[in-house]
Backbone as a chain_set.jsonl record, in Angstrom:
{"seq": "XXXXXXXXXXXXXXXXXXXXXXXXXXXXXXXXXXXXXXXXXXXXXXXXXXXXXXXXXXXXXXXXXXXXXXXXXXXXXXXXXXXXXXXXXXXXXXXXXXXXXXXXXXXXXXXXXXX", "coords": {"N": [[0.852, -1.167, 0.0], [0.74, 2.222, -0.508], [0.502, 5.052, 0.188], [-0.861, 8.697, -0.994], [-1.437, 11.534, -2.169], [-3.654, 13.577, -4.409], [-4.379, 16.518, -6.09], [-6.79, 17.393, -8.115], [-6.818, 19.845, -11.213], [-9.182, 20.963, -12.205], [-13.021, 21.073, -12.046], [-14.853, 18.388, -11.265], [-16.831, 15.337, -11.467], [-17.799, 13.022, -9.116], [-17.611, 10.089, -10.272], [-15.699, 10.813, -12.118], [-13.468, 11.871, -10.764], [-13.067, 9.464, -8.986], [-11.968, 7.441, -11.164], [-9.652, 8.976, -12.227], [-7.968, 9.048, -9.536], [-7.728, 6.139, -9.592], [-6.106, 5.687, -12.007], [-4.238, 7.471, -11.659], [-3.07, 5.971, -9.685], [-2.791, 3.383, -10.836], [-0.902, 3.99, -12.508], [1.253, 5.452, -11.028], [1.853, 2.367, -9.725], [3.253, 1.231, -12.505], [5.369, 3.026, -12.639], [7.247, 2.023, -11.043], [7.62, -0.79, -11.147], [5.541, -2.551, -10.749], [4.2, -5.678, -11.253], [1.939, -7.368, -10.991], [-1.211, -6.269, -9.994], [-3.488, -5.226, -7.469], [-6.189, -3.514, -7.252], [-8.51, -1.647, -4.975], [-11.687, 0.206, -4.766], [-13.95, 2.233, -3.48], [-16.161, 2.828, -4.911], [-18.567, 1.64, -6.622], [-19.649, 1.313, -8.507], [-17.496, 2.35, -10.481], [-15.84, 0.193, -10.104], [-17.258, -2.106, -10.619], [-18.072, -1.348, -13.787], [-15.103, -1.309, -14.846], [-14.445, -3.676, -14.202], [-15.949, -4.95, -16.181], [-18.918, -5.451, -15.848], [-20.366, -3.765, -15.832], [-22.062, -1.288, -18.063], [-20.756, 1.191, -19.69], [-22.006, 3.9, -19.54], [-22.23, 6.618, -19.315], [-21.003, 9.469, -21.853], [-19.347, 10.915, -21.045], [-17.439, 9.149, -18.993], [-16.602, 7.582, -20.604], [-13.572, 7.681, -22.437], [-12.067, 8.079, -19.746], [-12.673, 5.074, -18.397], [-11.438, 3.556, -20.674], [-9.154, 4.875, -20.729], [-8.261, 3.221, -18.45], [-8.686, 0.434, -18.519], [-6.206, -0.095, -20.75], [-4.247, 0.738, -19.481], [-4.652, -1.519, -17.425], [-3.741, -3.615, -18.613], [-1.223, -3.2, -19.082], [-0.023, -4.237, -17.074], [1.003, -8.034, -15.665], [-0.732, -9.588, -14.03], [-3.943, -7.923, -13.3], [-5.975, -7.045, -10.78], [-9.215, -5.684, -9.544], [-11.592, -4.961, -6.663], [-14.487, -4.221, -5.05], [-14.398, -1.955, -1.752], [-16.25, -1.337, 0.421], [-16.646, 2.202, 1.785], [-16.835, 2.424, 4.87], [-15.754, 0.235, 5.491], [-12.418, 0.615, 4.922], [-10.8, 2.623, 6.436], [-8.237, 3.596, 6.094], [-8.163, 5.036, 3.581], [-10.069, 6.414, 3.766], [-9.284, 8.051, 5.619], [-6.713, 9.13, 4.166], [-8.372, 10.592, 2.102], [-10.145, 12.519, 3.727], [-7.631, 13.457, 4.577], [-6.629, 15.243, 2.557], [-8.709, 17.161, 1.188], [-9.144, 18.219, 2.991], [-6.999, 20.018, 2.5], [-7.377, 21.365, 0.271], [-9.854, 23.018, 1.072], [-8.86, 25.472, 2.546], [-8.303, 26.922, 0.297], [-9.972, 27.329, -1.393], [-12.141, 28.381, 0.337], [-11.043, 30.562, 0.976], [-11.045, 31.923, -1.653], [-13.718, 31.897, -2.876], [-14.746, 33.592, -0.737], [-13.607, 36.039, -1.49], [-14.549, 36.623, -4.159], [-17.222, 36.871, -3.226], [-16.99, 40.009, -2.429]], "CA": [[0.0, 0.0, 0.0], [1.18, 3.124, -1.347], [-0.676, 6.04, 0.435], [-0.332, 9.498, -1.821], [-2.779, 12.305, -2.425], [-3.279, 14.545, -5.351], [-5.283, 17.739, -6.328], [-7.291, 17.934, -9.205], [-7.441, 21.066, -11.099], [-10.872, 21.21, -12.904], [-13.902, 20.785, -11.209], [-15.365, 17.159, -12.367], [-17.851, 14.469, -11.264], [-17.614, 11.909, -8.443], [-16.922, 9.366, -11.07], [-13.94, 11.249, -13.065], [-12.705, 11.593, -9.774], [-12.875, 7.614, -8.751], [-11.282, 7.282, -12.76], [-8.429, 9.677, -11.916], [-7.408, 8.532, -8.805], [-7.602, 4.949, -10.747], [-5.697, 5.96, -13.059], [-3.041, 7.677, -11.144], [-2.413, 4.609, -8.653], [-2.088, 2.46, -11.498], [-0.066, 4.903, -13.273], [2.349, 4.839, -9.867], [2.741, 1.301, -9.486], [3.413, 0.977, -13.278], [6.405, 3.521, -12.841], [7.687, 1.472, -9.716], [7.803, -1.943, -11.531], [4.66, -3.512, -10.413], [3.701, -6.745, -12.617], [0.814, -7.886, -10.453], [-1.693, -5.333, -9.187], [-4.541, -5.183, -6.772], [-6.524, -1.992, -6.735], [-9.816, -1.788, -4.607], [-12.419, 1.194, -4.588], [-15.114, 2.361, -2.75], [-17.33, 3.372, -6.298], [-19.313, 0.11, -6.912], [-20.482, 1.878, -9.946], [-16.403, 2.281, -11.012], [-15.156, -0.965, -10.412], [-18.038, -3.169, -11.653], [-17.139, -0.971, -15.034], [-13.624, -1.827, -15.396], [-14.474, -5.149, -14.738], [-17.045, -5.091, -17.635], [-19.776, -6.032, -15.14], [-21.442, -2.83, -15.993], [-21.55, -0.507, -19.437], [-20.451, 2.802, -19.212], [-23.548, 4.954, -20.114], [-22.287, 8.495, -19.871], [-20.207, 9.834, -21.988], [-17.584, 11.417, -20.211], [-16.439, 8.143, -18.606], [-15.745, 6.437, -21.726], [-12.152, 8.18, -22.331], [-11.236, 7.067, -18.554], [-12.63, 3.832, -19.04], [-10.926, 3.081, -22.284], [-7.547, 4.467, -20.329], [-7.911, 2.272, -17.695], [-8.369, -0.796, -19.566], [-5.414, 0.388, -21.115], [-3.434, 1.031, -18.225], [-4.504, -2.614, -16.676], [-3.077, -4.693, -20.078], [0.356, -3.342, -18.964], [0.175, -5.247, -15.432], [0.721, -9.048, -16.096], [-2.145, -9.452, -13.658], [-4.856, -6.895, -12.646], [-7.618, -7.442, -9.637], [-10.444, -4.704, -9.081], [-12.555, -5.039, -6.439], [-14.573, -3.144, -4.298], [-14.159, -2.093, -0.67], [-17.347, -0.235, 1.072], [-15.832, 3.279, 2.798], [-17.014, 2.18, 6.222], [-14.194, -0.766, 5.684], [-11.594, 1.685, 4.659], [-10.66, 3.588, 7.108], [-7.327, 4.17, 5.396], [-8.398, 5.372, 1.972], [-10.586, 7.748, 4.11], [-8.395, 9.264, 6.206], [-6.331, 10.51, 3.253], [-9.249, 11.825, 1.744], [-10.37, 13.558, 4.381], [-6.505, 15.036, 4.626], [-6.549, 15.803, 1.225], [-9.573, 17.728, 1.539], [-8.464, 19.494, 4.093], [-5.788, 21.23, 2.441], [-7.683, 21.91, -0.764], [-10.796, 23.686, 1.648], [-8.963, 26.769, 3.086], [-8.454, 27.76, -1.142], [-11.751, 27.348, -1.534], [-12.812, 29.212, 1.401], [-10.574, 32.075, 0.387], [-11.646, 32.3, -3.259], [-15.217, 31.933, -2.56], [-14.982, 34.742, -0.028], [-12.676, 37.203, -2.699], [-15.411, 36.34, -5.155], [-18.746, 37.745, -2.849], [-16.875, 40.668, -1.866]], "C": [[0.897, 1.229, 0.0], [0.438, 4.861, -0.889], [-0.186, 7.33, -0.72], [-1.93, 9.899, -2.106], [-2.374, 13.249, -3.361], [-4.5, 15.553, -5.488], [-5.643, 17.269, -8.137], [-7.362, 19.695, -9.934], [-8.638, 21.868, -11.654], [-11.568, 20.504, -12.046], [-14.246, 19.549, -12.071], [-16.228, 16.629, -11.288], [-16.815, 13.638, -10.426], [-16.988, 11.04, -8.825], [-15.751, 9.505, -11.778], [-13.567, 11.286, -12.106], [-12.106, 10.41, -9.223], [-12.087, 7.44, -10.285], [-9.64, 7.517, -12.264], [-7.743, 9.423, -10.83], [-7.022, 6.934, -8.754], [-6.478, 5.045, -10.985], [-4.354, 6.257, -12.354], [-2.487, 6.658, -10.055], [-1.378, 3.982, -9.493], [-0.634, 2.888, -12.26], [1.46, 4.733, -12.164], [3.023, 3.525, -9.648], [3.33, 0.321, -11.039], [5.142, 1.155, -13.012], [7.756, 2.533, -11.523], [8.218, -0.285, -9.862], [6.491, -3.234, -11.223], [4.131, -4.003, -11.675], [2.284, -7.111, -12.004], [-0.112, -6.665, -9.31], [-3.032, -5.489, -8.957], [-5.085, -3.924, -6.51], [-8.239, -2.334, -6.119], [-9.921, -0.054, -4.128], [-13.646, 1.26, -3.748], [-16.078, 2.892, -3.621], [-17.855, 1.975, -6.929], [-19.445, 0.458, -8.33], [-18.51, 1.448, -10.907], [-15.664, 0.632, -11.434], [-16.015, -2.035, -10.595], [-17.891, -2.396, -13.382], [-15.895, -1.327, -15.623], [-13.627, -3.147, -15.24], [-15.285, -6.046, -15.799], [-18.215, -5.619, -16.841], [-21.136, -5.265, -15.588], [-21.124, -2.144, -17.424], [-21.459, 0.626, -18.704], [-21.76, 3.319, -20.159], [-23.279, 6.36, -20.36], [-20.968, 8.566, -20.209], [-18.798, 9.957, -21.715], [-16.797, 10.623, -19.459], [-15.972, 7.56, -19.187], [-14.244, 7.158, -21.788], [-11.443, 7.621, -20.913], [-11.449, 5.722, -18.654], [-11.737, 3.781, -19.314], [-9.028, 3.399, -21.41], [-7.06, 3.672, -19.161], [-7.855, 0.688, -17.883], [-7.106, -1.051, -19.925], [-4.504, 0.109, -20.717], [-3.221, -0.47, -17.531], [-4.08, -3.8, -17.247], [-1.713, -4.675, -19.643], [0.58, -4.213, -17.473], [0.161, -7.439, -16.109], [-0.313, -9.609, -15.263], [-2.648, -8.402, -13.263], [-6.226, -7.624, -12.339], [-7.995, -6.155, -9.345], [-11.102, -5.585, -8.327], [-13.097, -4.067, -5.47], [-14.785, -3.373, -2.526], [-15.07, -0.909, 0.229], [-16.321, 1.01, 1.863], [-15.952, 2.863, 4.002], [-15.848, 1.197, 6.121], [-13.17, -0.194, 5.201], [-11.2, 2.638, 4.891], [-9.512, 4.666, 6.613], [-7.281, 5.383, 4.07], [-9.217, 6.904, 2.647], [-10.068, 8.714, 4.501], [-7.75, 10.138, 5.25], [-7.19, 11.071, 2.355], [-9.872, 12.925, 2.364], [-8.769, 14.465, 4.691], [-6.341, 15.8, 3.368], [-7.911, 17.446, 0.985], [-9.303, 19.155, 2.251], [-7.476, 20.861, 3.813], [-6.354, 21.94, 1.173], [-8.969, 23.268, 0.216], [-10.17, 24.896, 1.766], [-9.105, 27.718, 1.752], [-9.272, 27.82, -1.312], [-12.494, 27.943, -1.254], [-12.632, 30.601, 0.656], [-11.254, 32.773, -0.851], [-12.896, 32.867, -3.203], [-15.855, 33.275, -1.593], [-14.691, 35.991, -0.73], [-14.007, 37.385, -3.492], [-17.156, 36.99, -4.563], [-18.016, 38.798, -2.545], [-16.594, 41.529, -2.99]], "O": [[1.932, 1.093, 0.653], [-0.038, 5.631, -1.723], [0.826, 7.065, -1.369], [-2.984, 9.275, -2.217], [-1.251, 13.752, -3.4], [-5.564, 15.272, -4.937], [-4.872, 16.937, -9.038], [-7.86, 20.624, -9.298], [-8.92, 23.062, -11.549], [-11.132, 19.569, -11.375], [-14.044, 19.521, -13.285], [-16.409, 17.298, -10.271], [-15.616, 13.475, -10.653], [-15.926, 10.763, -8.267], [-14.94, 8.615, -12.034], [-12.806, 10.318, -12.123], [-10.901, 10.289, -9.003], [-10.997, 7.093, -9.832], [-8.756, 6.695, -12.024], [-6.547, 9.573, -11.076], [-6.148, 6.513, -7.996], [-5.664, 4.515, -10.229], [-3.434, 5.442, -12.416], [-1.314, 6.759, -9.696], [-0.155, 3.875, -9.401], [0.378, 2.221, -12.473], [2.462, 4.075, -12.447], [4.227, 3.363, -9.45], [3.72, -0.845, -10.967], [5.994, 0.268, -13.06], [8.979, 2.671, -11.473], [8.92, -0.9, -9.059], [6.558, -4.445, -11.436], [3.764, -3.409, -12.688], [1.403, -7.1, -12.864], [0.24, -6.322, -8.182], [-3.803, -5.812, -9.86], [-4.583, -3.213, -5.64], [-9.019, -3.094, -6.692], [-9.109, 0.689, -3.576], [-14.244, 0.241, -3.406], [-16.972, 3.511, -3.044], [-17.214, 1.435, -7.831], [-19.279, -0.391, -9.207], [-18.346, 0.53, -11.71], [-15.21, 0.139, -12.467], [-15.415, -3.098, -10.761], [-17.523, -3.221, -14.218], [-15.745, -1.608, -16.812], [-12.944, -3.86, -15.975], [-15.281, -7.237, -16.111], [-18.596, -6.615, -17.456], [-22.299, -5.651, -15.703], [-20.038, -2.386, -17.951], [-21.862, 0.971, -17.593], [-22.183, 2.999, -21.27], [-23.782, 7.111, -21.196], [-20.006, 8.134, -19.574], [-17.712, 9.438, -21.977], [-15.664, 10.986, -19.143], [-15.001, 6.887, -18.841], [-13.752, 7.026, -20.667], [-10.464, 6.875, -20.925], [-10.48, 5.045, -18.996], [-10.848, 3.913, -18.473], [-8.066, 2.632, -21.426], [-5.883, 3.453, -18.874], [-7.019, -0.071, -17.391], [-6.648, -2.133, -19.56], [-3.746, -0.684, -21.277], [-2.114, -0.812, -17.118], [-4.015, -4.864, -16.631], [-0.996, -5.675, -19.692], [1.655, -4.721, -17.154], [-0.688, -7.891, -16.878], [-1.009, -10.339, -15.969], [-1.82, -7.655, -12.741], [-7.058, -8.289, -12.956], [-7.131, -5.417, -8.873], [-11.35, -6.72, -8.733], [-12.378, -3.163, -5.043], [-15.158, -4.42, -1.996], [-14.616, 0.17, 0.609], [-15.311, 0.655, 2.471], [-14.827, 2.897, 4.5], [-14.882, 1.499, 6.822], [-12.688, -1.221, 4.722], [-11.081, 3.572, 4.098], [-9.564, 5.896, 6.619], [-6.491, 6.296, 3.829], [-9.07, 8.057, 2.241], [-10.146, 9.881, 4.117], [-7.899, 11.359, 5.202], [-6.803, 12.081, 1.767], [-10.125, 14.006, 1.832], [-8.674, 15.666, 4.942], [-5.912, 16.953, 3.327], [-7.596, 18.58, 0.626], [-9.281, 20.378, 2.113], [-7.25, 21.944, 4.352], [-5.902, 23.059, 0.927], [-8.812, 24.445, -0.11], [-10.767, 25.748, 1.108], [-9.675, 28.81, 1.75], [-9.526, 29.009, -1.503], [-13.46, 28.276, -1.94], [-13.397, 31.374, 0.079], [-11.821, 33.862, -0.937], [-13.167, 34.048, -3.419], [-16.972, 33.79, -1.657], [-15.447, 36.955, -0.603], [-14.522, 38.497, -3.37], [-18.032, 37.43, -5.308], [-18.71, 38.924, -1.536], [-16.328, 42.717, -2.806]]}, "num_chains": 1, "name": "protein.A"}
């Protein structure tokens, strides 16, 4: 396990978010040498998709899709599955620190912006 938090800088959807943080794991343990990789999410919706369980319906996930597919050809194995947030205490915590540090910009802006 690999903890590591990143900022987005366009506003996006729940789902491009679960994609992108996908995406950049796999992307990490590509650069690192990993042949065999285990990634589990807390987006039921995400990872019954990449495991073809589900179709992608909107749009704007096909492109992540399609690069996570992609992305999971270069692993000589890849396992998705999913892991409810209440059992993931880990995954939470750094989202809630992540969070944390993006909020006070937020605050600020948002305050600049009514005044």
């Amino acid at each position: 396990m690999i903890p590591c938090a990143f900022s987005l800088t366009e506003m996006c959807s729940n789902n491009i978010t679960e994609f992108n943080a996908l995406l950049i794991e796999m992307q990490l343990a590509e650069e690192i040498g990993v042949k065999n990789l285990e990634a589990y999410g807390n987006s039921n919706l995400i990872v019954n998709q990449v495991r073809g369980e589900y179709e992608v319906r909107h749009e704007d996930l096909v492109p992540y899709h399609k690069a996570t597919i992609d992305m999971a050809e270069k692993f000589k194995n890849f396992y998705i599955d999913h892991v409810p947030r209440q059992q993931n205490a880990h995954a939470d915590a750094l989202s809630s620190l992540a969070v944390s540090f993006v909020l006070p910009a937020v605050a600020t802006e948002s305050a600049y912006l009514q005044s």
